[in-house]
N, C-alpha and C positions, 0 to 999 in steps of 0.2 A: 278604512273608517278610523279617523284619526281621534276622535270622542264618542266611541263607542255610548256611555253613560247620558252624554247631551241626548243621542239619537234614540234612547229607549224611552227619554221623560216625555219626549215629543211622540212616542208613536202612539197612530189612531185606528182604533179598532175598528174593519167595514165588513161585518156582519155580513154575506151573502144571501138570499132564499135560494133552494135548491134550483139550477139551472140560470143562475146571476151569473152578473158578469163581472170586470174590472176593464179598468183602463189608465192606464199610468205610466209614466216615464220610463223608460229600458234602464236610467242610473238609478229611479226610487227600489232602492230596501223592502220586499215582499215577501210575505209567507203563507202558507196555507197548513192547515194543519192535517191531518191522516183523513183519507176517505174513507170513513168507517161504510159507505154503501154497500153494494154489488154491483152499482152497477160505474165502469170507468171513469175515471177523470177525462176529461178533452182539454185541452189548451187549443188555441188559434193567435199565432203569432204574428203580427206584423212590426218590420222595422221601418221608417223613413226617415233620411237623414239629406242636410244641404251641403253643397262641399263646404269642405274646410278653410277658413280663413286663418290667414298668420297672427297668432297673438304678441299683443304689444309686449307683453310682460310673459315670462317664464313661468310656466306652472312648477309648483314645489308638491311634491310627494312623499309621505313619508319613507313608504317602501322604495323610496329612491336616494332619500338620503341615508340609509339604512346600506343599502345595496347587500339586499340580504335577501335573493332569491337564487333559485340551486341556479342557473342560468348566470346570472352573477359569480356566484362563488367558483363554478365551472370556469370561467372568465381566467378571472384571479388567479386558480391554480395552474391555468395552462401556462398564461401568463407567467406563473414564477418558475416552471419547469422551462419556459423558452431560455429565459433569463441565464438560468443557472446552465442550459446549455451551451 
């Protein structure tokens, strides 16, 4: 989430009645808050998706231009021990 602040001014509260439901994108940003009931929460998941087409243009990500996950840094160090060897 690259504007964290933009995505909080825009979020919209959807109120549930007990045994409601949702339905929404698998990349929309969700929360629920504690089940104070007894009785469990249920989820029912489904995904569908079309194959992938080649994009024209390169997606940019921050966490990419960052390259700053442990997998990454893992990378890097090996990288520089190969090196030095």
């Amino acid at each position: 989430m690259d504007e964290p602040e933009r995505c909080f001014k825009q979020a919209v509260a959807c109120p549930l009645p007990p045994g409601g439901a949702s339905l929404h994108h698998s990349y929309l940003l969700h929360y629920a808050g504690p089940n104070r009931s007894e009785t469990p929460r249920r989820a029912y998941i489904l995904t569908f998706a079309v194959p992938p087409a080649p994009r024209r243009e390169k997606r940019v990500f921050s966490w990419q231009q960052n390259e700053n996950t442990s997998r990454q840094r893992r990378r890097k160090e090996h990288e520089a021990k190969t090196v030095m060897s």
